[in-house]
C-alpha positions in Angstrom: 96.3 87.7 118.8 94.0 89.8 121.4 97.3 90.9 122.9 99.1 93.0 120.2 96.2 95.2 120.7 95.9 95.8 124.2 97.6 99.1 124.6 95.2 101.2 124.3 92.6 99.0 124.3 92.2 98.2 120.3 89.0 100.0 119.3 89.5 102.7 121.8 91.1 105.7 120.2 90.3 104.2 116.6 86.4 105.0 117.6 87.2 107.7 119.6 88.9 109.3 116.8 86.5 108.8 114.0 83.9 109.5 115.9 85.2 113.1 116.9 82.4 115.8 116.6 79.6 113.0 115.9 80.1 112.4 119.4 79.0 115.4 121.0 75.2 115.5 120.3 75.0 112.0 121.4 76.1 112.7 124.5 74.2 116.4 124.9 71.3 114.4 125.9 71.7 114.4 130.0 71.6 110.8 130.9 71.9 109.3 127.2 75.1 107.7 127.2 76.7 106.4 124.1 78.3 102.6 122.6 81.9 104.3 122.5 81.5 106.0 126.0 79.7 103.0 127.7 82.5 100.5 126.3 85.6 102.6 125.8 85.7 105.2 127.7 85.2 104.0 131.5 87.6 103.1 134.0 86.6 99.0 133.7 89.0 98.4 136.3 88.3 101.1 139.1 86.8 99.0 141.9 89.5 96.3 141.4 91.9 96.1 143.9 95.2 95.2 144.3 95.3 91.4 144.9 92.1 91.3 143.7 90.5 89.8 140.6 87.6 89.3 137.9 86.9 85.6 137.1 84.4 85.1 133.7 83.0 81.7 132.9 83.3 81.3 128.7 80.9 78.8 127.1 80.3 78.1 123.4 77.5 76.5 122.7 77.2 75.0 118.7 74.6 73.6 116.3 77.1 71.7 114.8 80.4 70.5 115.9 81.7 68.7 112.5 81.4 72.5 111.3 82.1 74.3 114.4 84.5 72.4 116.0 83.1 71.0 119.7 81.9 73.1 122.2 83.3 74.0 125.5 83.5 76.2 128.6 86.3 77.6 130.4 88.0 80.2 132.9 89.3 83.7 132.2 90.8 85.5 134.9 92.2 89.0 135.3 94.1 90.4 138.5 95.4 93.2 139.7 98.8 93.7 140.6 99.6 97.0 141.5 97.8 100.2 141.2 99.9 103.2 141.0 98.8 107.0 141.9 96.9 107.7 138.8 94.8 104.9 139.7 95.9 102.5 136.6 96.4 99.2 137.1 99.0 96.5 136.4 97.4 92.9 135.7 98.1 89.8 134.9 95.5 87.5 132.4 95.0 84.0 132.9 92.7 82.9 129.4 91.7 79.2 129.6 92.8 76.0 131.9 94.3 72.7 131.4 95.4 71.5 128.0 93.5 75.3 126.5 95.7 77.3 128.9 97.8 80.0 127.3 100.9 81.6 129.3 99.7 84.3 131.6 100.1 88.2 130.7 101.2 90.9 132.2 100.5 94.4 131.4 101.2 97.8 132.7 99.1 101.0 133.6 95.5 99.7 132.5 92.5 101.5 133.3 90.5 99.2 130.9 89.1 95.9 131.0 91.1 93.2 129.0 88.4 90.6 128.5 86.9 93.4 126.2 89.6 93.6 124.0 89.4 89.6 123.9 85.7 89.5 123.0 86.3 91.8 120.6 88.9 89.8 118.9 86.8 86.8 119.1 84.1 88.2 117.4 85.4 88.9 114.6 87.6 86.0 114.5 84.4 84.0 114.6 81.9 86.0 112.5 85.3 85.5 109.4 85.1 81.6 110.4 81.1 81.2 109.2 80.3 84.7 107.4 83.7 85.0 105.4 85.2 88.6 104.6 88.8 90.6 105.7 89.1 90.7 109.3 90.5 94.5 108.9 86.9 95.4 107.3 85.2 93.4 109.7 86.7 95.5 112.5 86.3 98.7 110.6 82.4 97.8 110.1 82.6 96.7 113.7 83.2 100.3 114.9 81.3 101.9 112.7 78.2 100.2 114.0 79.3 100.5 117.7 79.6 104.2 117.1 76.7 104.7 114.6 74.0 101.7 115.3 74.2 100.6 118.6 71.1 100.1 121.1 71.6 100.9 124.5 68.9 99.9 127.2 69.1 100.4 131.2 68.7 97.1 132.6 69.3 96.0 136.5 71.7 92.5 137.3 71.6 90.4 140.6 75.0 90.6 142.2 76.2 90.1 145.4 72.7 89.2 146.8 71.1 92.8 145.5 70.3 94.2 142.3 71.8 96.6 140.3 71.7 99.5 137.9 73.5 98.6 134.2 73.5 99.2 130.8 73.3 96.6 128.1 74.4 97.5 124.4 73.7 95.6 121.4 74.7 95.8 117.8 74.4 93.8 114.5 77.1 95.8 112.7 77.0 93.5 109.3 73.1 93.7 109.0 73.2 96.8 106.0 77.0 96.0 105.1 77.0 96.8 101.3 78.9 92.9 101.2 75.6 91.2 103.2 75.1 89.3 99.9 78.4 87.6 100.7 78.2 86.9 104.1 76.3 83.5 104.1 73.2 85.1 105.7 75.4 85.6 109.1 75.2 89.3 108.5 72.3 89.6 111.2 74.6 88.0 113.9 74.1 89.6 117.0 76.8 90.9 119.5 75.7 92.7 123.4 77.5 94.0 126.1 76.2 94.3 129.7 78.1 96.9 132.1 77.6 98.0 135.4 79.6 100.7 137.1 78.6 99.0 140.4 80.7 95.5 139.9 84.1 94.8 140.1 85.1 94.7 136.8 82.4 96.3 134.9 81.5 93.8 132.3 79.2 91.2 133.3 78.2 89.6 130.3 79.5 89.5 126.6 77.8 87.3 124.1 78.1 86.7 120.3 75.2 85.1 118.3 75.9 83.7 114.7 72.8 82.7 112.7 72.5 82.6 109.2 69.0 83.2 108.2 69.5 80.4 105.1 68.6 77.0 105.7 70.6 74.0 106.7 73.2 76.5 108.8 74.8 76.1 112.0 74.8 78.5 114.2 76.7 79.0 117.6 77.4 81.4 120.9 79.8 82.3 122.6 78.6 83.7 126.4 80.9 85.2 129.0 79.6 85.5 131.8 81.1 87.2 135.2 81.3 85.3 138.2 78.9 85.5 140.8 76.4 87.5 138.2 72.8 86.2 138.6 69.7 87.2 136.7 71.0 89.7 134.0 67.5 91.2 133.3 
């Protein structure tokens, strides 16, 4: 599914777009950096050589796997091919092992970070499984709150025996949804990104939290986590 959208890297230019001039004051403040710029708008893939690649660890963790369905961890991997004079890359994307493994990709001329676009699509895959609602709204409310509501934090990571300078951005985009009512109490879910400009790959960790704040719920993560990431503080 997450690969219909990766030209372009799905929510890029949508965000980009309707954001337009809202951008610019959030960005006149030197050093405040913005949701759409932090996760859109960065070359994910500049310190990614050819030959080279980004392995995450997934785990799902669940309350309740008569609900859920059981839980599980697995690899994603994402390599670079080439890398032509513009600096874009060509890779190839490995999602799951064994009896969960889906055929490797290959796409052209990427400067972004595949594993976003499949966190992404995850997401909101998940948050329709327990909260309900049109995945096209989902998505829409999705970028509206990663444009609008997000909170970004500096934080440091341990990686490659030193720490280092990131960002972490967070978002509950279905909290105020005028549907919340509808949503099963999963409308406070949860979803953060951790970037770092300084490691391979630039996002370390990706996790989605669905709670419902009504009793007798399940709830579940998902966590992906780059490899050879330590403390993410």
């Amino acid at each position: 599914m997450f690969v219909k959208t990766l030209r372009g890297l799905m929510f890029a230019a949508v965000v980009t777009l309707a954001a337009g001039a809202n951008l610019a004051p959030a960005m006149a403040d030197a050093g405040k950096r913005s949701a759409v710029d932090l996760l859109f708008e960065s070359k994910h893939l500049e310190l990614l050589n050819k030959g080279t690649e980004a392995s995450y660890r997934i785990q799902r963790t669940v309350s309740d796997a008569k609900m859920l369905g059981d839980p599980f961890s697995d690899d994603i991997k994402i390599g670079v091919n080439a890398v032509d004079v513009e600096g874009k890359r060509d890779v190839v994307i490995k999602i799951f092992t064994g009896e969960r493994a889906r055929d490797p990709r290959v796409e052209t001329g990427m400067t972004g970070n595949p594993i976003l676009v499949f966190f992404l699509d995850r997401a909101v895959s998940n948050f329709a499984l327990v909260g309900g609602g049109n995945r096209n709204y989902l998505k829409q409310q999705f970028r509206d709150a990663l444009r609008d509501k997000a909170d970004i934090q500096k934080t440091t990571v341990e990686f490659g025996g030193k720490s280092v300078d990131a960002y972490r951005v967070s978002v509950a985009p279905y909290v105020e949804d005028k549907n919340a009512r509808r949503m099963l109490g999963y409308e406070t879910s949860i979803f953060t990104f951790v970037v770092s400009e300084a490691i391979p790959g630039y996002f370390v960790e990706l996790v989605s939290t669905f709670a419902s704040a009504l009793p007798d719920t399940p709830k579940f993560e998902e966590r992906i986590t780059l490899e050879g990431v330590g403390a993410v503080k």
